[in-house]
C-alpha positions in Angstrom: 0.0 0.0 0.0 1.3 3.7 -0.8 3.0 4.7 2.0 4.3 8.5 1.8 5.9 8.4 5.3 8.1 5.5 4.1 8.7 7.5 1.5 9.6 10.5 2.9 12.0 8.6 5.8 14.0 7.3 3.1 14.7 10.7 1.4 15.5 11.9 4.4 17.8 9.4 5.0 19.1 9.6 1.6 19.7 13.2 1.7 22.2 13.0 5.0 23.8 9.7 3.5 27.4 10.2 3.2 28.2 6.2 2.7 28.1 5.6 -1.3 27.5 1.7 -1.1 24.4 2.5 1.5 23.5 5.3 -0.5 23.3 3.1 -3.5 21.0 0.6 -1.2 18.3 3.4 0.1 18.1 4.2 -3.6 17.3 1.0 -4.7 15.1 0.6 -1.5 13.3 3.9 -2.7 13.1 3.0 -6.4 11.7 -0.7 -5.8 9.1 1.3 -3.3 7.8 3.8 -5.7 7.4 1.0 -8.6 5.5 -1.1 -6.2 3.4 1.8 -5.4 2.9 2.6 -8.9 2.0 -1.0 -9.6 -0.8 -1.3 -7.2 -1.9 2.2 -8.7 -2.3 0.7 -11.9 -4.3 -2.3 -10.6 -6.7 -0.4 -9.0 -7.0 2.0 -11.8 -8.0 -1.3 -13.7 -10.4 -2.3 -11.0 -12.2 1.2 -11.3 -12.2 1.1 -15.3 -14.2 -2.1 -14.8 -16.6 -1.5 -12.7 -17.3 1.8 -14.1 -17.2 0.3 -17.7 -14.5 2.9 -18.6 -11.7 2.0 -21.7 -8.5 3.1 -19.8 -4.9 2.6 -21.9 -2.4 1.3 -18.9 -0.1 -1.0 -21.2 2.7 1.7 -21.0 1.4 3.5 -17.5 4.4 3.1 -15.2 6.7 0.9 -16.9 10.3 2.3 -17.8 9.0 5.9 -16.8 6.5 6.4 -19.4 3.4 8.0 -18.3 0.1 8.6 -20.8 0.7 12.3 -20.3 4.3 11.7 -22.5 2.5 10.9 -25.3 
């Protein structure tokens, strides 16, 4: 579930970081965060497509930082 505290902890912790190699692991801790958060987006985005019998485009939404409004 989106959680902006977690978030916001681990830019915090990212900005005072002075370790590269943890540095490098709070970023990948961060990145795999945000694309989980973006996945569960695009499944509920889905779910209210469905049930409100809308035709919504996600086959690009999210993946390798393309977002419908790039098109």
């Amino acid at each position: 579930m989106f959680n902006p505290e977690l978030v916001g902890v681990l830019c915090e912790k990212i900005s005072s970081e002075t370790d590269p190699r943890k540095l490098h692991e709070l970023n990948a801790l961060l990145q795999a965060v945000i694309k989980e958060d973006v996945e569960e987006i695009r499944v509920r985005l889905v779910f209210l497509a469905k049930r409100w019998g809308i035709r919504v485009d996600l086959d690009d939404y999210g993946k390798e930082g393309h977002y419908p409004s790039d098109r």
